[in-house]
C-alpha positions as CSV (number, residue, x, y, z in Angstrom):
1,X,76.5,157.5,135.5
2,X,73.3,155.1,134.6
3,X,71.1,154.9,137.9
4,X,71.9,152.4,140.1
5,X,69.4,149.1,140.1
6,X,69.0,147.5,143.2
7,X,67.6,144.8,145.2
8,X,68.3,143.5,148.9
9,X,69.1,139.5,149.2
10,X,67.8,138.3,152.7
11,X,68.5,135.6,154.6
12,X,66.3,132.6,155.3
13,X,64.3,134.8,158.6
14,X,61.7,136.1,156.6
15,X,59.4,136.4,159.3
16,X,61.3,139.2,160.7
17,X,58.9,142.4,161.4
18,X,59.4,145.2,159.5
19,X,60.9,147.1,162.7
20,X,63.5,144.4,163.3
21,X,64.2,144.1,159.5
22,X,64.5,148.0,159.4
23,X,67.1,148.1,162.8
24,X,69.6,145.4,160.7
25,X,72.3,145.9,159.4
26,X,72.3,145.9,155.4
27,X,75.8,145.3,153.2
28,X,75.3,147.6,149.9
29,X,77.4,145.7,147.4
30,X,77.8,147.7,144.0
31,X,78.9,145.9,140.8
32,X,78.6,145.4,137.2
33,X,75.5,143.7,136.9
34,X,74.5,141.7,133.7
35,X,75.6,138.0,133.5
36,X,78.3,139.0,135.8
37,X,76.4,140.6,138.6
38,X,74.4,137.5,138.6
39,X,77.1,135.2,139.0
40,X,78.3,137.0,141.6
41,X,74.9,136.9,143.5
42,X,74.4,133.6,142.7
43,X,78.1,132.1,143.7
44,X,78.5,135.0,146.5
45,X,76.1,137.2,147.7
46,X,73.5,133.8,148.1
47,X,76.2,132.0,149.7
48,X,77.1,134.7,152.2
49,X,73.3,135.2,152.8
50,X,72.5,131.7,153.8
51,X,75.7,131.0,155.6
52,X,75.0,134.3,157.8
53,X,71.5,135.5,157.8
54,X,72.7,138.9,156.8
55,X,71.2,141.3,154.2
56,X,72.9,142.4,151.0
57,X,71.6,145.5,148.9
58,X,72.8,145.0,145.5
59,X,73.1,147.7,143.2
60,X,75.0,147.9,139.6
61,X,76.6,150.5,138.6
62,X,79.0,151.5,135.1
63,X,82.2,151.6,137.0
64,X,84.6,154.7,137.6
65,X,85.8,156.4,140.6
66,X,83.2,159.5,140.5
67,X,80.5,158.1,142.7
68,X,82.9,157.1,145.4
69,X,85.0,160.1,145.0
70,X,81.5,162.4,145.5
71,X,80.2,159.8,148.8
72,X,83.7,160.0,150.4
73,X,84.0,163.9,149.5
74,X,80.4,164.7,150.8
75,X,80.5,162.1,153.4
76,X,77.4,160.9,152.7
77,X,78.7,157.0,152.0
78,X,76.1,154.9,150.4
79,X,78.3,151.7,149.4
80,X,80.0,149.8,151.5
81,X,81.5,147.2,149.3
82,X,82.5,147.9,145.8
83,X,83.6,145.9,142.7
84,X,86.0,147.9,140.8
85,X,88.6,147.4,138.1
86,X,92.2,147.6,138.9
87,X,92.4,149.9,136.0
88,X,90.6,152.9,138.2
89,X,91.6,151.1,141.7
90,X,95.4,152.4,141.8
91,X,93.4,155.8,141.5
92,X,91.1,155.6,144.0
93,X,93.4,153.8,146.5
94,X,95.7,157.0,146.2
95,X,93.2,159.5,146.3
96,X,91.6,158.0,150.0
97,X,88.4,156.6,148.6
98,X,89.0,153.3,149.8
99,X,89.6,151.7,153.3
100,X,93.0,148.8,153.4
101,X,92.0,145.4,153.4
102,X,94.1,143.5,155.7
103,X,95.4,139.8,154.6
104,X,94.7,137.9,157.5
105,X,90.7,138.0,157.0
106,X,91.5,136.0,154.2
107,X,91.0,132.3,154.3
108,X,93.4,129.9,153.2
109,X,92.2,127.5,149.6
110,X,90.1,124.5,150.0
111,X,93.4,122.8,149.9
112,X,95.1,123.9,152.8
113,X,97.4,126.6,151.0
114,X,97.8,130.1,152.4
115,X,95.8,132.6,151.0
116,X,99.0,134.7,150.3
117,X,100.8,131.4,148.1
118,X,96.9,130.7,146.9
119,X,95.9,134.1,145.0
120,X,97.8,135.5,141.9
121,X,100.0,138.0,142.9
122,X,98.4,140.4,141.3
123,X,95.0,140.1,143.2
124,X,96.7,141.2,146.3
125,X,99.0,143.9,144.8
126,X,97.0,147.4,145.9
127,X,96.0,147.3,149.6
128,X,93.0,148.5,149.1
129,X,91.4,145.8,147.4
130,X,91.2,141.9,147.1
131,X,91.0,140.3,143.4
132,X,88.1,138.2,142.2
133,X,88.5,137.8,138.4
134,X,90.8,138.2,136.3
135,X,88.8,139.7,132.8
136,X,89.4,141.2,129.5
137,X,88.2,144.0,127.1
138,X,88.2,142.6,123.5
139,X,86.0,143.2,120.6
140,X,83.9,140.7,119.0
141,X,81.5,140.7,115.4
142,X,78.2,138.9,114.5
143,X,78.9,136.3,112.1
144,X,75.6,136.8,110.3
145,X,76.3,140.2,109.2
146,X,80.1,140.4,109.0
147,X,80.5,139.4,105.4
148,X,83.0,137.3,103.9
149,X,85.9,139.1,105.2
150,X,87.0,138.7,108.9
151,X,88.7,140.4,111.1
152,X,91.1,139.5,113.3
153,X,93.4,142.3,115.0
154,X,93.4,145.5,116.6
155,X,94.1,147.5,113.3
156,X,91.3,145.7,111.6
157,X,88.9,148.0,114.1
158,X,90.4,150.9,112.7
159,X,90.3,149.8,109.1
160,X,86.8,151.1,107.9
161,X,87.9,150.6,104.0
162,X,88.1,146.8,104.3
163,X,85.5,146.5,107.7
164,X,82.8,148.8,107.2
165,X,80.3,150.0,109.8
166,X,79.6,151.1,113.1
167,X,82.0,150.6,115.7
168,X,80.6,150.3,119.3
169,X,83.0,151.6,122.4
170,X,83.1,152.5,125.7
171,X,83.1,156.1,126.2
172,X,86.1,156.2,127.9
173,X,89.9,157.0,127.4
174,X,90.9,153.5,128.8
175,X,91.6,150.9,126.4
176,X,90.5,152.7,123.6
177,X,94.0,154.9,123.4
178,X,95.8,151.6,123.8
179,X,94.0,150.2,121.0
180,X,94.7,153.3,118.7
181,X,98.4,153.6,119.6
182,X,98.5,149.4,119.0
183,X,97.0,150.1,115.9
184,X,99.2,152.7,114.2
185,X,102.3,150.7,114.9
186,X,103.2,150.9,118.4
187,X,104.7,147.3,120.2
188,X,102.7,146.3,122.6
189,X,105.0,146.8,125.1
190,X,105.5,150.1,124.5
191,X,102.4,151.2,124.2
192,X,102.6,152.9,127.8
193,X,105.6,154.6,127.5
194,X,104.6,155.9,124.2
195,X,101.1,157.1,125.9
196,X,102.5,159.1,128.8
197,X,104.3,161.3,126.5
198,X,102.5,164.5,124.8
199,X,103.5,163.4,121.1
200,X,102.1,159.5,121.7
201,X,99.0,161.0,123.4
202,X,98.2,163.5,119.8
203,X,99.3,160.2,117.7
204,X,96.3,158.2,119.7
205,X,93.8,160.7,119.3
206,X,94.8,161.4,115.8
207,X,94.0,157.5,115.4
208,X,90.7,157.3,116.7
209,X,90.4,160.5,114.5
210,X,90.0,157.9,111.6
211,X,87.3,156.6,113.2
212,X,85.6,158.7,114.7
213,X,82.2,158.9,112.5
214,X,82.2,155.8,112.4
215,X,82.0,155.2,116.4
216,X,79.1,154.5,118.4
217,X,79.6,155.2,122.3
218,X,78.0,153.6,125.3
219,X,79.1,153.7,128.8
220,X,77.9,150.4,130.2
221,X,79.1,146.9,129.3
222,X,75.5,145.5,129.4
223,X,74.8,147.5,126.2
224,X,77.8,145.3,124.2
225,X,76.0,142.6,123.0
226,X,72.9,144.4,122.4
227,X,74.4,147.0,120.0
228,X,75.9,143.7,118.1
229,X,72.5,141.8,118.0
230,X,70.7,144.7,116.7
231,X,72.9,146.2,114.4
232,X,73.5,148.9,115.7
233,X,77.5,147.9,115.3
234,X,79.4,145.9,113.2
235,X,82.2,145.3,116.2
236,X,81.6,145.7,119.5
237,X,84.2,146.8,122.1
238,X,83.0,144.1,125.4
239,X,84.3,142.5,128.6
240,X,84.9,139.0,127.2
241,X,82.2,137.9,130.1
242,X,79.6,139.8,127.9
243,X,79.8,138.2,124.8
244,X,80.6,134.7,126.0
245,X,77.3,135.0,128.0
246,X,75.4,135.8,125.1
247,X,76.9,132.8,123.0
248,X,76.9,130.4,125.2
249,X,73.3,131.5,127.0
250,X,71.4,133.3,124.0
251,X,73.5,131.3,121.5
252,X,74.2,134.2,119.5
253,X,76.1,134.0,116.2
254,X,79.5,136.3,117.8
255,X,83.2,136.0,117.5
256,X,85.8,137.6,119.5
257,X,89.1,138.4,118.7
258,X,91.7,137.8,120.7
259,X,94.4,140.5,119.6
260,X,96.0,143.0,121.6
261,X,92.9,142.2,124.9
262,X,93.5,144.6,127.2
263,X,93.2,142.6,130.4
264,X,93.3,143.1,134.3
265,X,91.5,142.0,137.3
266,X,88.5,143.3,139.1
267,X,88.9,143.2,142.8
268,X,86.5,144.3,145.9
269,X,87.3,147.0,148.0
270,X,85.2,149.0,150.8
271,X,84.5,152.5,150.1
272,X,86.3,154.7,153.1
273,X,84.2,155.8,155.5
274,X,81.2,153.3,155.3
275,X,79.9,152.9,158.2
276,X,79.5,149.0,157.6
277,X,83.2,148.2,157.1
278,X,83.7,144.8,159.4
279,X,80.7,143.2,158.0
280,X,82.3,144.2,154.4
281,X,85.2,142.9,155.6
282,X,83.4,139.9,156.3
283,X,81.9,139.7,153.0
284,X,85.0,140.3,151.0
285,X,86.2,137.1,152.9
286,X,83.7,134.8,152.1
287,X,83.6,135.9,148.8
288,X,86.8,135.8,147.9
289,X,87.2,131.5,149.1
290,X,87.6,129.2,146.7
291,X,84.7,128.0,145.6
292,X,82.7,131.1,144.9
293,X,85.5,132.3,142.9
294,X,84.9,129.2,140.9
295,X,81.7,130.5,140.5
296,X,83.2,133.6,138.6
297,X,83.9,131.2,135.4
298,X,80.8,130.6,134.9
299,X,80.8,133.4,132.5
300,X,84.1,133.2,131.4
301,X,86.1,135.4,134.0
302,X,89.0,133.3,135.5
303,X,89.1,132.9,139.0
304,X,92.6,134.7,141.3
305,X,93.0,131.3,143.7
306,X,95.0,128.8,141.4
307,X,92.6,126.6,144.3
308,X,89.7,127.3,142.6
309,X,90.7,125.9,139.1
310,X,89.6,122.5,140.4
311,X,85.8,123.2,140.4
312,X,86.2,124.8,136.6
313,X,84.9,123.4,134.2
314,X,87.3,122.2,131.5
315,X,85.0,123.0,128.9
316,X,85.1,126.9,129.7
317,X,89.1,127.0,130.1
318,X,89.7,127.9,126.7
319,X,87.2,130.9,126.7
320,X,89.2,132.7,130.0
321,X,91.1,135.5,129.2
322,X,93.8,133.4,131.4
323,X,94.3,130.8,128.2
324,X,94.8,133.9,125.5
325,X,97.8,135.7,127.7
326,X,100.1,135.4,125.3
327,X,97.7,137.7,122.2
328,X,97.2,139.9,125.2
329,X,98.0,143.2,127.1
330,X,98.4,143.9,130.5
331,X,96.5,147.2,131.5
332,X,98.8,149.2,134.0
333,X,96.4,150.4,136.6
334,X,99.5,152.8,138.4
335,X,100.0,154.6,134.3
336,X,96.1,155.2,134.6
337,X,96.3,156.5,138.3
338,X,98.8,158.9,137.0
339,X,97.2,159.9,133.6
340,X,93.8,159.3,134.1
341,X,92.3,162.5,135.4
342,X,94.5,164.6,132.2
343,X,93.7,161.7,130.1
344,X,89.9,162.0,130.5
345,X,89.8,165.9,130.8
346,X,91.5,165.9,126.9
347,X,89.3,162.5,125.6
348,X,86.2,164.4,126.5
349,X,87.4,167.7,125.2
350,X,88.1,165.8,121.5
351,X,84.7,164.3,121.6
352,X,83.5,168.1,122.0
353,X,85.4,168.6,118.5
């Protein structure tokens, strides 16, 4: 795991000695840093800071379950709340890293609607957590170094006669067998039940086989964009949020293609144990209101209240992951919370080979 970056967001008593400041109590909120993480701190963590006077340590972090799992296992908890994708949550809820998050801390929309009617019904599907985006994994290419032809599907990645060069992805088994299996054929609805048998698992691995020189691996999201500025890639394997950031912000010459996104949601949930669980709780609920999950589309992550669509703007709708759904591909968190620990164990024993 990369070394967690931090920095503590105080509220407006600055004149607090150092012995009172020192006896408060601190929220450790660990995320995903980048354009993200600063949306979050700007549209939550801020928020919650001025509204309460409380301190927030922020620290980023690459995602995965291992941290937690070590805290909880040593009990020596050091976050309190986390940002995690649903893709590892089903995982970590069943293995007892994370504390239940009950419904009724949760605020009804700015409109009056129950928080229950209000969220998608996927952000309050696991117990364990509460969504705040829904996101995507796609891949995107530099314009000014793509050439003349352009790619625009899954099996395009894996073409390296007609789409030379580097290939940038996350060093990790999720998404990137989907993306093979997608590739050699399978439907996209079957790309699960194809995976969780021994035959579809070799026939995924035999398909990144084809690529496999040709792949360069990094483990956080913030290095995306870089590798495709640089040249260190010719595609890039990104959260959407990444790219968008750097062509809308940087107003860098990238495309993304839409086929076969591998999306989900990212929802907050309180490591079990921590010893700072109601002001979490607390946190999670503000957080999770309408407007700072408005906030969230700021760099193109779509919000889970359907309340907080009315402070969106209508320019950015078109770059959520919500208004692609139909070139997309739900990521099944429970398949992953099942296969992922013999999943990873044989994706890190065939990058050994």
């Amino acid at each position: 795991m990369m070394k967690p970056i931090a920095k503590i967001l105080t509220g407006t008593a600055l004149s607090l000695s150092l012995a009172a400041a020192a006896s408060s109590q601190v929220l450790t909120f660990v995320s995903f840093g980048g354009s993200y993480g600063a949306a979050q701190e700007q549209h939550m963590v801020s928020t919650f800071v001025e509204q309460t006077g409380k301190q927030v340590l922020v620290e980023d972090y690459s995602g995965g379950v291992a941290e937690m799992k070590a805290q909880v296992e040593s009990g020596n908890i050091q976050w309190d709340v986390v940002d995690i994708e649903v893709i590892d949550l089903e995982r970590a809820c069943s293995e007892g890293l994370l504390e239940e998050i009950p419904r009724d801390i949760l605020p009804p929309g700015v409109d009056g609607t129950p928080a229950i009617k209000d969220f998608v019904p996927a952000a309050l599907a696991s117990e364990c957590g509460v969504g705040v985006i829904v996101w995507t994994v796609i891949y995107a290419y530099n314009n000014d170094t793509i050439g003349a032809n352009k790619p625009t599907t899954v099996a395009d990645l894996f073409d390296t006669k007609n789409f030379p060069g580097k290939r940038a992805l996350r060093k990790r088994p999720q998404v990137n067998l989907e993306w093979a299996l997608i590739a050699d054929g399978v439907s996209p609805d079957k790309v699960y039940e194809v995976l969780a048998t021994d035959d579809g698992q070799k026939r995924a691995f035999a398909k990144l086989d084809t690529i496999k020189d040709d792949i360069v691996w990094f483990d956080s999201w913030s290095q995306a964009p870089q590798l495709l500025n640089d040249g260190g890639a010719a595609f890039v394997q990104s959260a959407n949020g990444r790219i968008f950031a750097a062509i809308n912000e940087e107003k860098r010459p990238f495309t993304i293609v839409w086929d076969s996104h591998l999306y989900d949601l990212d929802v907050m949930s309180i490591v079990r144990g921590s010893k700072n669980k109601e002001l979490g709780l607390e946190f999670i609920a503000h957080a999770t209101g309408s407007v700072p999950l408005a906030g969230m589309a700021d760099v193109a992550y779509g919000p889970t209240r359907k309340s907080s669509m009315q402070f969106v703007d209508k320019a950015v709708t078109p770059h959520l992951p919500t208004s692609h759904m139909e070139k997309g591909v739900k990521a099944d968190g429970v398949f992953w919370a099942d296969y992922g620990e013999t999943l990873g164990e044989k994706f890190n024993e065939w990058l050994l080979k």
